[in-house]
mmCIF file as Biopython writes it, N, C-alpha, C and O atoms, coordinates in Angstrom:
data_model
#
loop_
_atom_site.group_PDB
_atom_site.id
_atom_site.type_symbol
_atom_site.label_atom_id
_atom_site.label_alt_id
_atom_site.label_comp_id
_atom_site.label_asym_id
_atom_site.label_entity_id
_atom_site.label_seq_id
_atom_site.pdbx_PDB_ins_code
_atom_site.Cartn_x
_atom_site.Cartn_y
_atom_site.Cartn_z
_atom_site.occupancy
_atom_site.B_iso_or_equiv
_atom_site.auth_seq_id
_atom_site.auth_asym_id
_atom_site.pdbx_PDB_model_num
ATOM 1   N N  . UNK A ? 1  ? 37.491 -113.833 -144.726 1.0 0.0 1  A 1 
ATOM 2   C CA . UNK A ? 1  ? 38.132 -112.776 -145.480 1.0 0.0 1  A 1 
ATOM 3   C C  . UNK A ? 1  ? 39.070 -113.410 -146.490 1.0 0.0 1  A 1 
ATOM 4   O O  . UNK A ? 1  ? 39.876 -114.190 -145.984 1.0 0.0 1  A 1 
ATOM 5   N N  . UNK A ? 2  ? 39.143 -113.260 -147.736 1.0 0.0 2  A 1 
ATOM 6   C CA . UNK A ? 2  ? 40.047 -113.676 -148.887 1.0 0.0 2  A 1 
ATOM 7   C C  . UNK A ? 2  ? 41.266 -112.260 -148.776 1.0 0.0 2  A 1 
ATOM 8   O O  . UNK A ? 2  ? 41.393 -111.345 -147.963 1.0 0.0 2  A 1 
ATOM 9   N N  . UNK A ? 3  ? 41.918 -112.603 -149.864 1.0 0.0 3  A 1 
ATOM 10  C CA . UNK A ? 3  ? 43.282 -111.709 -150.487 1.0 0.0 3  A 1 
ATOM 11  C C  . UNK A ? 3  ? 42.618 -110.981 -151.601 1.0 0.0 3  A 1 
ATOM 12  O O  . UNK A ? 3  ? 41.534 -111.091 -152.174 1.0 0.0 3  A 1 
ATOM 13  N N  . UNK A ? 4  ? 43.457 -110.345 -151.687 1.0 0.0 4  A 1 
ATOM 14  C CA . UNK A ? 4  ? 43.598 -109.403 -152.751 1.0 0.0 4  A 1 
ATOM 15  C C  . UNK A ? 4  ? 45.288 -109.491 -153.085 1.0 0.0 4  A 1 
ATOM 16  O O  . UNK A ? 4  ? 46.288 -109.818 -152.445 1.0 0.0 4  A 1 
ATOM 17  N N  . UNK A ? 5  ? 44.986 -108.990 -154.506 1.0 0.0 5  A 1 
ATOM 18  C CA . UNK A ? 5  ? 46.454 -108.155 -154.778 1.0 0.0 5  A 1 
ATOM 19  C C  . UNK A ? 5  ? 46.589 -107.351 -155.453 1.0 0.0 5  A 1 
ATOM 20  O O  . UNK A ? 5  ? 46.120 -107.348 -156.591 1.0 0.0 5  A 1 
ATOM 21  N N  . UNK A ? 6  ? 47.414 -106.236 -154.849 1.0 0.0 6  A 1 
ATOM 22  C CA . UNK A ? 6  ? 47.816 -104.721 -155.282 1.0 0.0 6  A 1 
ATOM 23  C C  . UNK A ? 6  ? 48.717 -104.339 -155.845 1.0 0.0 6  A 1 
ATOM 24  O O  . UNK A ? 6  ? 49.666 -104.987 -155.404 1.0 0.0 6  A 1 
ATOM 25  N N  . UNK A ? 7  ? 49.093 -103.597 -156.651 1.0 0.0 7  A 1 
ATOM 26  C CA . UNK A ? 7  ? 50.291 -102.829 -157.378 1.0 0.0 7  A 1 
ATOM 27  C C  . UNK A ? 7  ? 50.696 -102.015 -156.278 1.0 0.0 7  A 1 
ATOM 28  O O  . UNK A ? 7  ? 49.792 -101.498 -155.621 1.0 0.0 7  A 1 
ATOM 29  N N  . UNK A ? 8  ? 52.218 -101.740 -155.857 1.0 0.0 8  A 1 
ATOM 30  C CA . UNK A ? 8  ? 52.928 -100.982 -155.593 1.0 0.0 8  A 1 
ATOM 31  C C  . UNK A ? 8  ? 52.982 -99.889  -156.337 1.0 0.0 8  A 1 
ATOM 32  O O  . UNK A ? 8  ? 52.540 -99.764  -157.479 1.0 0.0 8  A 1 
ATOM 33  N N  . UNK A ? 9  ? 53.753 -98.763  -155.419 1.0 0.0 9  A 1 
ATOM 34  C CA . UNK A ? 9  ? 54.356 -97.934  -156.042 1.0 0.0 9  A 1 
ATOM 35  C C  . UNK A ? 9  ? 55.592 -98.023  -156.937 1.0 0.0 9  A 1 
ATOM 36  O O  . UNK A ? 9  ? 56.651 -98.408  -156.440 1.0 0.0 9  A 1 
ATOM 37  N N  . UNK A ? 10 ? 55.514 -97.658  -158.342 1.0 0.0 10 A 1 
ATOM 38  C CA . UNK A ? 10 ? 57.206 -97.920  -158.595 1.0 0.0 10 A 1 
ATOM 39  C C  . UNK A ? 10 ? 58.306 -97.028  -157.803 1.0 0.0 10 A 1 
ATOM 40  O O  . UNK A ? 10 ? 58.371 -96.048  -157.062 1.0 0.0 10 A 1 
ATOM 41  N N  . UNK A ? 11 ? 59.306 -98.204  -158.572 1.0 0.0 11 A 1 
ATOM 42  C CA . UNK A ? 11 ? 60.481 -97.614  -157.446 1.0 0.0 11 A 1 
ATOM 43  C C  . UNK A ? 11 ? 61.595 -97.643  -158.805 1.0 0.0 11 A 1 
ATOM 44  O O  . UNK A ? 11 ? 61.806 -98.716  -159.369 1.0 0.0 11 A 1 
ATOM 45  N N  . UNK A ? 12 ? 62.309 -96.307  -159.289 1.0 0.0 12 A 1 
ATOM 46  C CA . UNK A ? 12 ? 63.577 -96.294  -159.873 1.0 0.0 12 A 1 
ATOM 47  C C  . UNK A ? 12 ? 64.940 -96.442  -159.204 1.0 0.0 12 A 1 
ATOM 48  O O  . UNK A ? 12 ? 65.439 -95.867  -158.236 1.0 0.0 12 A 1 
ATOM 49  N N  . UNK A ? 13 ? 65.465 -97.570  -160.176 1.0 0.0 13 A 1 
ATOM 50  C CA . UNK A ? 13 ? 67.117 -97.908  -159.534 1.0 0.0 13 A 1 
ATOM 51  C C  . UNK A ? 13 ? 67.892 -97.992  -160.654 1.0 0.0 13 A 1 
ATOM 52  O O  . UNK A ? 13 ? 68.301 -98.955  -161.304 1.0 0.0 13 A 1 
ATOM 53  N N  . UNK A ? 14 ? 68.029 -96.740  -160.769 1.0 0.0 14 A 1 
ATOM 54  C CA . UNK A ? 14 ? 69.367 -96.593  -162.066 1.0 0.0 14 A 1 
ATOM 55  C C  . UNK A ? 14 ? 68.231 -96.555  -163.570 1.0 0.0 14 A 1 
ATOM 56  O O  . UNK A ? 14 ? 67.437 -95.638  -163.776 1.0 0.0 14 A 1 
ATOM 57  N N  . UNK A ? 15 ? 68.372 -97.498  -164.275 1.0 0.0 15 A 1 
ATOM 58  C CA . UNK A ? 15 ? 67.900 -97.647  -165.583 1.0 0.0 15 A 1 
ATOM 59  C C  . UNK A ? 15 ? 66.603 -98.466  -165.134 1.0 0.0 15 A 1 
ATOM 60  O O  . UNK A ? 15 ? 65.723 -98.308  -165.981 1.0 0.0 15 A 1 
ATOM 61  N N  . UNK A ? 16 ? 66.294 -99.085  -164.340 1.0 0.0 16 A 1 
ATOM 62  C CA . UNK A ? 16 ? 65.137 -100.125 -163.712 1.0 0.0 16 A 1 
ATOM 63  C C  . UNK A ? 16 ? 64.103 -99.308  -163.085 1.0 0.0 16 A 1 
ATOM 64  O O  . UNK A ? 16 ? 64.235 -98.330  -162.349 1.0 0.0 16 A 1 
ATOM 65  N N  . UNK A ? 17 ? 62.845 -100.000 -163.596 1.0 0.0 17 A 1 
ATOM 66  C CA . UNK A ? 17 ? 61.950 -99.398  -162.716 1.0 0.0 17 A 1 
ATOM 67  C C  . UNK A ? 17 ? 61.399 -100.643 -162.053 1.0 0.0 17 A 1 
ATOM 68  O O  . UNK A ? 17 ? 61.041 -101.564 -162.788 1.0 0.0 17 A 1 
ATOM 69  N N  . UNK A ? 18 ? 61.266 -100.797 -160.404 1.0 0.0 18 A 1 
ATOM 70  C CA . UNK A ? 18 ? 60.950 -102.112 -160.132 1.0 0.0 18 A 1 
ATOM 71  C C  . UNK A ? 18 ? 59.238 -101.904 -159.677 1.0 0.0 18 A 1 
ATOM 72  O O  . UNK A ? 18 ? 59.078 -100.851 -159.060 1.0 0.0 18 A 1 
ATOM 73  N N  . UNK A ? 19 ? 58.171 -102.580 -159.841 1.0 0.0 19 A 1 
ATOM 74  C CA . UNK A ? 19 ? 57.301 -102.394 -159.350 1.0 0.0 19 A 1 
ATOM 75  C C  . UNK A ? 19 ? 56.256 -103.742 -158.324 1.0 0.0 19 A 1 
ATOM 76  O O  . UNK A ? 19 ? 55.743 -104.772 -158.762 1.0 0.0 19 A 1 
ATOM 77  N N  . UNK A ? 20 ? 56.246 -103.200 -156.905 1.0 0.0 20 A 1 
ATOM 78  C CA . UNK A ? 20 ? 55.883 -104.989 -156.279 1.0 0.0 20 A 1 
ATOM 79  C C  . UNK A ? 20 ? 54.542 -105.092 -156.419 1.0 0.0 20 A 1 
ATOM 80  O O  . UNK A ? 20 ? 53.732 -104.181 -156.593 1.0 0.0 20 A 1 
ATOM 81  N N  . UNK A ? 21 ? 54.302 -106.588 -156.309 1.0 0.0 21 A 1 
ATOM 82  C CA . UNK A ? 21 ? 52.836 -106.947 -156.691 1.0 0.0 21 A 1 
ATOM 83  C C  . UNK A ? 21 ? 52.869 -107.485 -155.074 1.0 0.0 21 A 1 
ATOM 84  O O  . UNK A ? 21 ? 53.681 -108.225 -154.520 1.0 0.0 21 A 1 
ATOM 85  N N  . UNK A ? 22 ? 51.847 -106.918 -154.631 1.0 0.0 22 A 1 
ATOM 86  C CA . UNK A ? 22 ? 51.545 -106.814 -152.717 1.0 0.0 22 A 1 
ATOM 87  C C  . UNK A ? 22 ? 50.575 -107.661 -152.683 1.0 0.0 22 A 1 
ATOM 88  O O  . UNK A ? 22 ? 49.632 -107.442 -153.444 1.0 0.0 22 A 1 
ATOM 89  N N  . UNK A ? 23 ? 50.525 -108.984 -151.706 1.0 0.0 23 A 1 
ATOM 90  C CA . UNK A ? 23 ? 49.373 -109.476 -151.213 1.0 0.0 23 A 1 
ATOM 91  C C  . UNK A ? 23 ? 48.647 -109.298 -150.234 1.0 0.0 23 A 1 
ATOM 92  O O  . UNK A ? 23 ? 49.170 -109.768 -149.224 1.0 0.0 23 A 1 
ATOM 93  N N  . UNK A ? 24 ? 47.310 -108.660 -149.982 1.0 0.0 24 A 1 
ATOM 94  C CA . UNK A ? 24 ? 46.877 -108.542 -148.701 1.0 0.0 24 A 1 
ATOM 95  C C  . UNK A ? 24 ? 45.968 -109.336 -147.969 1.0 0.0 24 A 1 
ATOM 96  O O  . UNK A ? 24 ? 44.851 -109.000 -148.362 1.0 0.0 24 A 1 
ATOM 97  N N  . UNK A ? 25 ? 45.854 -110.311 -147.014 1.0 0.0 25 A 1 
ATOM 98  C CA . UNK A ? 25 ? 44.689 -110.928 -146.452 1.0 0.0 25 A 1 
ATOM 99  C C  . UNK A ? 25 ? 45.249 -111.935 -145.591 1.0 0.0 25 A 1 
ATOM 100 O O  . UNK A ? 25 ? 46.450 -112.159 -145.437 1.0 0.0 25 A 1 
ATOM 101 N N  . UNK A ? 26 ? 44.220 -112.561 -145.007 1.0 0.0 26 A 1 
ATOM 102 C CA . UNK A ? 26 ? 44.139 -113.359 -143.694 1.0 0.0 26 A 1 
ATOM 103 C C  . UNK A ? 26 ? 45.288 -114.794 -144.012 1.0 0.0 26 A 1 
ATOM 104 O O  . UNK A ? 26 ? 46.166 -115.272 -143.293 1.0 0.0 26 A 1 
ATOM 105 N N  . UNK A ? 27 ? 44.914 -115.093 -145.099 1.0 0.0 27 A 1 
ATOM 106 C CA . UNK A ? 27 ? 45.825 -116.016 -145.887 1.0 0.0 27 A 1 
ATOM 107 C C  . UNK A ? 27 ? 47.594 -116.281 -145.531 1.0 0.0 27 A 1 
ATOM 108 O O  . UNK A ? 27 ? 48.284 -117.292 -145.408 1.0 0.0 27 A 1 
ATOM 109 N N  . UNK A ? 28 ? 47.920 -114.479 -145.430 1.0 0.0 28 A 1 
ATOM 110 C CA . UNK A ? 28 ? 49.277 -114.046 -145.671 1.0 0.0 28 A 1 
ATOM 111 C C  . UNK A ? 28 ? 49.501 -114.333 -143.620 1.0 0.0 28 A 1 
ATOM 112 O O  . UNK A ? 28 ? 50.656 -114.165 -143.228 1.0 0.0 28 A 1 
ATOM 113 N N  . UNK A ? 29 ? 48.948 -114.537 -143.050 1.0 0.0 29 A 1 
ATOM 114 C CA . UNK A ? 29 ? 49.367 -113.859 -141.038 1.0 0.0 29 A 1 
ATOM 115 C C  . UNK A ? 29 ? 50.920 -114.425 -141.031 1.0 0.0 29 A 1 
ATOM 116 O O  . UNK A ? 29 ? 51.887 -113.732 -140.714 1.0 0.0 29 A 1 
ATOM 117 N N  . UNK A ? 30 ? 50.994 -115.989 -141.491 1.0 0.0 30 A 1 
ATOM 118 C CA . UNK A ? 30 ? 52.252 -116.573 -140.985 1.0 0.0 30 A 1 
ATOM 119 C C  . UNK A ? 30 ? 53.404 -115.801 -141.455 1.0 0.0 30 A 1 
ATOM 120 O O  . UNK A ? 30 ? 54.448 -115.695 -140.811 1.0 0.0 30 A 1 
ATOM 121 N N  . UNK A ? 31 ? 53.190 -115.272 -142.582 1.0 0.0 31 A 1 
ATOM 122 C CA . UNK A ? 31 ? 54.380 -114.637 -142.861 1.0 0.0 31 A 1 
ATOM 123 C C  . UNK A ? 31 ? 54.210 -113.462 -142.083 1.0 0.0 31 A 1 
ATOM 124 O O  . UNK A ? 31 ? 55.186 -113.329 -141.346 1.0 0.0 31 A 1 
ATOM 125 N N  . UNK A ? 32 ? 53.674 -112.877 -141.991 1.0 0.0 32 A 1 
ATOM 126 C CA . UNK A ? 32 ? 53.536 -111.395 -141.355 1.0 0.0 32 A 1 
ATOM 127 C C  . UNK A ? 32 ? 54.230 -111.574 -140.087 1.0 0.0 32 A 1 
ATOM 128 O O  . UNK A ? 32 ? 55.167 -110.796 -139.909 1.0 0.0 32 A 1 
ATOM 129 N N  . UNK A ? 33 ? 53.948 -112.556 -139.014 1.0 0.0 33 A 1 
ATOM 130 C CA . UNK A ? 33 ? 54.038 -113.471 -137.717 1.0 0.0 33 A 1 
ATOM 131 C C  . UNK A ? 33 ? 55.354 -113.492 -137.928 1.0 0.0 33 A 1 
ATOM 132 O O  . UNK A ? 33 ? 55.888 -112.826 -137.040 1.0 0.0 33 A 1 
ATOM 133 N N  . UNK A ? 34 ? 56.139 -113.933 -138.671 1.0 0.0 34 A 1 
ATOM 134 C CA . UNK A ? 34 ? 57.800 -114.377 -138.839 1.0 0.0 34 A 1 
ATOM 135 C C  . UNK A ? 34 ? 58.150 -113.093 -138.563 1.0 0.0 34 A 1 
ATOM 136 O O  . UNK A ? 34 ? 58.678 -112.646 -137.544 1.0 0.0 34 A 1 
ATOM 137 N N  . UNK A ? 35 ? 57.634 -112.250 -140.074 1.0 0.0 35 A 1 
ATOM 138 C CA . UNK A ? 35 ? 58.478 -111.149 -139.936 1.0 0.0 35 A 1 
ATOM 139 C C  . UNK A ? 35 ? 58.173 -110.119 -138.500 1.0 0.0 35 A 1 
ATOM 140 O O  . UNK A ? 35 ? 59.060 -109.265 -138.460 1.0 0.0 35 A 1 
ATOM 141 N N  . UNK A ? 36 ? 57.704 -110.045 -137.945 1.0 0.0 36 A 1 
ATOM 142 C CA . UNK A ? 36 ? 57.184 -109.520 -136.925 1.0 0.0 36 A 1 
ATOM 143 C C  . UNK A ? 36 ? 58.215 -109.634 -135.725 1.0 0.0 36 A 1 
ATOM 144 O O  . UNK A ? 36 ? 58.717 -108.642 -135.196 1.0 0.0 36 A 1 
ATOM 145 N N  . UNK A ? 37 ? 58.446 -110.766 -135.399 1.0 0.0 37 A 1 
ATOM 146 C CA . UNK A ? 37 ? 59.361 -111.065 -134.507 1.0 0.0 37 A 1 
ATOM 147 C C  . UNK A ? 37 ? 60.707 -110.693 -135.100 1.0 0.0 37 A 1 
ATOM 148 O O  . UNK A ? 37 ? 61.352 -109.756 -134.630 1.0 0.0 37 A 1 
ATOM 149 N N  . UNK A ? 38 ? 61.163 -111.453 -136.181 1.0 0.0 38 A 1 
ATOM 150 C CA . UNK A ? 38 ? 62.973 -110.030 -136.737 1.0 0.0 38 A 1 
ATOM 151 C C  . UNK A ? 38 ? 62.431 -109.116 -136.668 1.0 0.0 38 A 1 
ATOM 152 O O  . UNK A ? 38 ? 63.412 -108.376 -136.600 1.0 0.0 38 A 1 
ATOM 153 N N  . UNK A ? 39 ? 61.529 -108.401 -136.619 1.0 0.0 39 A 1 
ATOM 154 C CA . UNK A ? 39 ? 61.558 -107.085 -136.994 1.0 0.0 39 A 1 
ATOM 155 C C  . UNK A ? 39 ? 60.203 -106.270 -136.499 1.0 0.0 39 A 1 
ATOM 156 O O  . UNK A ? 39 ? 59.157 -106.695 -136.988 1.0 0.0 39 A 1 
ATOM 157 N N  . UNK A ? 40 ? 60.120 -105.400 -135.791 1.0 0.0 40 A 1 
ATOM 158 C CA . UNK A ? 40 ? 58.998 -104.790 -135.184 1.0 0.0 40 A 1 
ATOM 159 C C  . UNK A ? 40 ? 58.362 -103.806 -136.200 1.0 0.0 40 A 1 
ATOM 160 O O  . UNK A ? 40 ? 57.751 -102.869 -135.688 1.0 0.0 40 A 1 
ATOM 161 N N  . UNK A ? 41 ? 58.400 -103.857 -137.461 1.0 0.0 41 A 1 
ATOM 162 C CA . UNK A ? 41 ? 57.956 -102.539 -138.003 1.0 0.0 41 A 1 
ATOM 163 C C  . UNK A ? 41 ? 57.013 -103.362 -139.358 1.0 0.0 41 A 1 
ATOM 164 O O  . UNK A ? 41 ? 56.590 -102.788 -140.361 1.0 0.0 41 A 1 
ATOM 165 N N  . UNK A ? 42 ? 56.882 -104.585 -139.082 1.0 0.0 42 A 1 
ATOM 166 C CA . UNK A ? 42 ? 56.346 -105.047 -140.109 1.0 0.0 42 A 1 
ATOM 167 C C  . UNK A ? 42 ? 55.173 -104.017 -140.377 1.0 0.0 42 A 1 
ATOM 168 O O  . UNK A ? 42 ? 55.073 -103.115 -139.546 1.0 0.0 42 A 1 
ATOM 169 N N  . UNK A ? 43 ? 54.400 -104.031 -141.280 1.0 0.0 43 A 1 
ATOM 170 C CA . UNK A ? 43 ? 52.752 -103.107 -141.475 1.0 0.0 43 A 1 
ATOM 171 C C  . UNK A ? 43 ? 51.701 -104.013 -141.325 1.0 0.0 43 A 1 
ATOM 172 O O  . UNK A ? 43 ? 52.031 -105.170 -141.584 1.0 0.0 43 A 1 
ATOM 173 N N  . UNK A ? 44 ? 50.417 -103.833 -140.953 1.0 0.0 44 A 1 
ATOM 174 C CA . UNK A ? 44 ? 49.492 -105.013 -141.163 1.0 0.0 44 A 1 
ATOM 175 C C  . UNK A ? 44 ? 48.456 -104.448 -141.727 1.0 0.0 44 A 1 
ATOM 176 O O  . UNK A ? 44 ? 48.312 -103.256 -141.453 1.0 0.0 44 A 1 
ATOM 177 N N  . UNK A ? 45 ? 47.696 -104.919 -142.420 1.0 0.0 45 A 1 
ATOM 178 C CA . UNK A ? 45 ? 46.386 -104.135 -142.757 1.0 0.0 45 A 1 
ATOM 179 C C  . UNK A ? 45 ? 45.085 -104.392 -142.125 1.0 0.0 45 A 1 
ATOM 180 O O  . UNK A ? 45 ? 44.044 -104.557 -142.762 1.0 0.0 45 A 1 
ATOM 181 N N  . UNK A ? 46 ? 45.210 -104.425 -140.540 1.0 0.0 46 A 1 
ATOM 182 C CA . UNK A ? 46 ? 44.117 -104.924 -140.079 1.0 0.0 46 A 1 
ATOM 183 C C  . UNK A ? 46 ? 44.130 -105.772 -139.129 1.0 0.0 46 A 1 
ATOM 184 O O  . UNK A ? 46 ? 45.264 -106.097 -138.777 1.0 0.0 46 A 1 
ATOM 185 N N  . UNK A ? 47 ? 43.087 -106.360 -138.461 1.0 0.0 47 A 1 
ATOM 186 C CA . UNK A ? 47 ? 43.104 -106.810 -137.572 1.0 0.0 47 A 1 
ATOM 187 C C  . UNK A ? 47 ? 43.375 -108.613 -138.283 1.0 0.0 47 A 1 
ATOM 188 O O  . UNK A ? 47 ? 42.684 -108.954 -139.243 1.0 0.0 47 A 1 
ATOM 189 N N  . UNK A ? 48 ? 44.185 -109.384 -137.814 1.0 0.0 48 A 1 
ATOM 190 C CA . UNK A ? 48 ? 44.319 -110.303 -138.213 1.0 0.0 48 A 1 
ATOM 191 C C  . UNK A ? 48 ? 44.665 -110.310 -140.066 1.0 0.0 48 A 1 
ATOM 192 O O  . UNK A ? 48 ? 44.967 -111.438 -140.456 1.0 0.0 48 A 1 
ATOM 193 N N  . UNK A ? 49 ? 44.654 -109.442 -140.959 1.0 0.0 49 A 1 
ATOM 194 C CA . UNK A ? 49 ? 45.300 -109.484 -141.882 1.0 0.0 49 A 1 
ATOM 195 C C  . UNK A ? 49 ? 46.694 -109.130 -142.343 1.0 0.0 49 A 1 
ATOM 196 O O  . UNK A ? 49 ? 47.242 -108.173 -141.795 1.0 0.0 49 A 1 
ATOM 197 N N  . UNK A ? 50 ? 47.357 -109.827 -143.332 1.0 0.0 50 A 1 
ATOM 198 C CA . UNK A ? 50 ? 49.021 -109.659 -143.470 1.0 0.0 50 A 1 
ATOM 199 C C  . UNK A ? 50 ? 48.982 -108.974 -144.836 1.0 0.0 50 A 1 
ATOM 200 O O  . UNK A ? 50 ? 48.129 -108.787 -145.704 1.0 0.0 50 A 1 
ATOM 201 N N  . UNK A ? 51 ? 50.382 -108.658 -144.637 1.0 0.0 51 A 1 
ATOM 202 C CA . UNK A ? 51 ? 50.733 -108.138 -146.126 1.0 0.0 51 A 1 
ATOM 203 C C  . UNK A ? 51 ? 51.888 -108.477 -146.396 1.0 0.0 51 A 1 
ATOM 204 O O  . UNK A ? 51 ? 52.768 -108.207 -145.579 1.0 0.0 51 A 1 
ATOM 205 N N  . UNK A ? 52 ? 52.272 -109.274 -147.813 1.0 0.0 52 A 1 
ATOM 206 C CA . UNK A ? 52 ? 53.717 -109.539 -147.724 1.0 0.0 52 A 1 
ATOM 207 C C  . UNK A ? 52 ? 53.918 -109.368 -149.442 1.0 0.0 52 A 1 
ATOM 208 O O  . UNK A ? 52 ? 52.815 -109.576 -149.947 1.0 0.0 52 A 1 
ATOM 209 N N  . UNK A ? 53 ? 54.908 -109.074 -150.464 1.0 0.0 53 A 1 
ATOM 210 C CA . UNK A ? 53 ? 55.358 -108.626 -151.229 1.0 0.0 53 A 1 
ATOM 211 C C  . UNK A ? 53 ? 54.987 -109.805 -152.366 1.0 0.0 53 A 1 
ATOM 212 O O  . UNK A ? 53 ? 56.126 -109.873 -152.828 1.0 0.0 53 A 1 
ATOM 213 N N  . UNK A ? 54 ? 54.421 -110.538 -152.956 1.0 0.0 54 A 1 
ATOM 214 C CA . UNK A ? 54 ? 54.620 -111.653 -153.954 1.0 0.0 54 A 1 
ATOM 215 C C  . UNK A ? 54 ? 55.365 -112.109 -155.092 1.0 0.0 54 A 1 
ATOM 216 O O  . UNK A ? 54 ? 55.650 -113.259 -155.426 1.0 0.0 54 A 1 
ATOM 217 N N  . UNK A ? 55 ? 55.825 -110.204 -156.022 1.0 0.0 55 A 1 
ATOM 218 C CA . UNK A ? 55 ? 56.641 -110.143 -157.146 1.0 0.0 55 A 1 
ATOM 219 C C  . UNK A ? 55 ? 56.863 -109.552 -157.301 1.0 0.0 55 A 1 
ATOM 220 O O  . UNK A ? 55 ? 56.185 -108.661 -156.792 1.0 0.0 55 A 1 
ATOM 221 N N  . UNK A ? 56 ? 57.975 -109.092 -158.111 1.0 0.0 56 A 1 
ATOM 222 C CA . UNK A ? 56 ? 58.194 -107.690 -158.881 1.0 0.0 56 A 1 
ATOM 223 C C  . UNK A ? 56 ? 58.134 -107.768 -159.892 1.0 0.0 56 A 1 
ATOM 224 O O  . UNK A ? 56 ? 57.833 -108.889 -160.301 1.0 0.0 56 A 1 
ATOM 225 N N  . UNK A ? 57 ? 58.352 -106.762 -160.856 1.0 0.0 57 A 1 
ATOM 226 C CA . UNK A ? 57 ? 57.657 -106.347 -162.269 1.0 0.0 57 A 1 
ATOM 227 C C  . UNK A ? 57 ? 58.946 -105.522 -162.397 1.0 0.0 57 A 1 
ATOM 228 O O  . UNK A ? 57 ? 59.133 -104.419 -161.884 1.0 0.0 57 A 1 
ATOM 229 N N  . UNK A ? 58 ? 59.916 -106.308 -163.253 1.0 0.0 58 A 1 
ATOM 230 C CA . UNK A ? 58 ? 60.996 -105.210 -163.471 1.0 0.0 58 A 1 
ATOM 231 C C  . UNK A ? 58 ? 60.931 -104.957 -164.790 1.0 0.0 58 A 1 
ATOM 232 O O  . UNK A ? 58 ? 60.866 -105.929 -165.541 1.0 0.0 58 A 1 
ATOM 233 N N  . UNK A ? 59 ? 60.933 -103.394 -165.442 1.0 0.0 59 A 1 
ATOM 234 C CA . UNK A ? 59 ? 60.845 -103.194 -166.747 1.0 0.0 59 A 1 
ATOM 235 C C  . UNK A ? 59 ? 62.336 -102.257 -166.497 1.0 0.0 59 A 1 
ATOM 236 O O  . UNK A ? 59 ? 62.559 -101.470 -165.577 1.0 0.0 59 A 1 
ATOM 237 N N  . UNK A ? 60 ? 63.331 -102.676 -167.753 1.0 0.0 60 A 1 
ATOM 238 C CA . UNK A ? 60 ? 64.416 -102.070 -168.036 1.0 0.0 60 A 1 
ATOM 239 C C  . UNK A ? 60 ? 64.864 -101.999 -169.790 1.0 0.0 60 A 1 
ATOM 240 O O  . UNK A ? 60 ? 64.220 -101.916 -170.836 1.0 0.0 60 A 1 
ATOM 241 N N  . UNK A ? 61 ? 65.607 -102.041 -169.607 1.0 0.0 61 A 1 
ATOM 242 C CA . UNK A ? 61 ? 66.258 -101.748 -171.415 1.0 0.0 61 A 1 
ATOM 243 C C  . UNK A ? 61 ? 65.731 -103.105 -172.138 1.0 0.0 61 A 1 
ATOM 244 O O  . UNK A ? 61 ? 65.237 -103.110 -173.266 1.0 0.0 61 A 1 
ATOM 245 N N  . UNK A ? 62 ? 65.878 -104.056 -171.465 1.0 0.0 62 A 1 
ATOM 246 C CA . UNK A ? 62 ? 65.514 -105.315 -172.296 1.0 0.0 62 A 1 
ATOM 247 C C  . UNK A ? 62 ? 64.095 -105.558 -172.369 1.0 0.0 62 A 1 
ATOM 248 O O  . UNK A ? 62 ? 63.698 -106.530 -173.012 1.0 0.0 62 A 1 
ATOM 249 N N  . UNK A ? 63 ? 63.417 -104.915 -171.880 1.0 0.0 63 A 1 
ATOM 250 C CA . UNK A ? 63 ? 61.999 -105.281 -171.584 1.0 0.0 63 A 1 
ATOM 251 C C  . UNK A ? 63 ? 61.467 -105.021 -170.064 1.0 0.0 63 A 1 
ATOM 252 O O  . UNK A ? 63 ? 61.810 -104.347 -169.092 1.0 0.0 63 A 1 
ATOM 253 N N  . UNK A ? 64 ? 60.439 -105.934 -170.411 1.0 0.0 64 A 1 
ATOM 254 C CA . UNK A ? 64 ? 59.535 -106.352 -168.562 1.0 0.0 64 A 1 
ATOM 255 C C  . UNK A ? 64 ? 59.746 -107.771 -168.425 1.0 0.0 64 A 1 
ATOM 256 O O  . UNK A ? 64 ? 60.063 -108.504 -169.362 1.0 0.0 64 A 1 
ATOM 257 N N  . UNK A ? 65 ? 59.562 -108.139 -167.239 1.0 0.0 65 A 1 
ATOM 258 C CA . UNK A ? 65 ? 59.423 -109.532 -166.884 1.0 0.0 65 A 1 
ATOM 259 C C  . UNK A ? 65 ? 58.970 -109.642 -165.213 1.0 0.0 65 A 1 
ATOM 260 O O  . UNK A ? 65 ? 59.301 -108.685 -164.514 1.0 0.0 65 A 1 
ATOM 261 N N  . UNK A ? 66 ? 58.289 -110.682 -164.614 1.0 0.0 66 A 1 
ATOM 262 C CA . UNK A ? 66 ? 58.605 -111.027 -163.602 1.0 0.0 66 A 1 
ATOM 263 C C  . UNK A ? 66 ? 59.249 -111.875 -162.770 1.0 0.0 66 A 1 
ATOM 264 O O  . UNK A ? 66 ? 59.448 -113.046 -163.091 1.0 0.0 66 A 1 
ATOM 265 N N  . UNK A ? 67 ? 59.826 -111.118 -161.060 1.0 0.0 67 A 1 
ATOM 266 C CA . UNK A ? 67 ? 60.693 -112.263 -160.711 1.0 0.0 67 A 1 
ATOM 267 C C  . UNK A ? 67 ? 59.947 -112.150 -158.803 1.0 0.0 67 A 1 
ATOM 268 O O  . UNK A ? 67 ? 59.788 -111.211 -158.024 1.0 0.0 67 A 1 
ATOM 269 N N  . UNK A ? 68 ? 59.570 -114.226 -158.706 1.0 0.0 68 A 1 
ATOM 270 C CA . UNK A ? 68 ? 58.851 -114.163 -157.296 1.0 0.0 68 A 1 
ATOM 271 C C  . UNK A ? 68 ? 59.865 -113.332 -156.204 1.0 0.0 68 A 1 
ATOM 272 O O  . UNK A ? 68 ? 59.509 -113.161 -155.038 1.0 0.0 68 A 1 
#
């Protein structure tokens, strides 16, 4: 199984609109695995696949840009 990557939903914060670029696949488990243990609510997409956040896409007054 490979990755993919997905657009988020945007999200407004004040004048910012932030939008995450989501990775999904087998690739991602270790991180999924970390977060899992802090935290019981991680999401998974599957059996043995992770999902973890890669970037955002912030467009505001000055423009767009991305930040990892």
């Amino acid at each position: 199984m490979g990755s993919k990557t997905v657009v988020g939903d945007p999200i407004v914060v004040g004048d910012s609109t932030l939008i995450p670029l989501i990775s999904i696949g087998a690739d991602t488990r270790g991180v999924v695995d970390r977060k899992q243990e802090a935290n019981k609510a991680t999401s998974q997409a599957g059996a043995g696949a992770g999902v973890r956040t890669i970037a955002i896409i912030i467009v505001d007054k000055d423009g767009a840009r991305i930040e990892r």
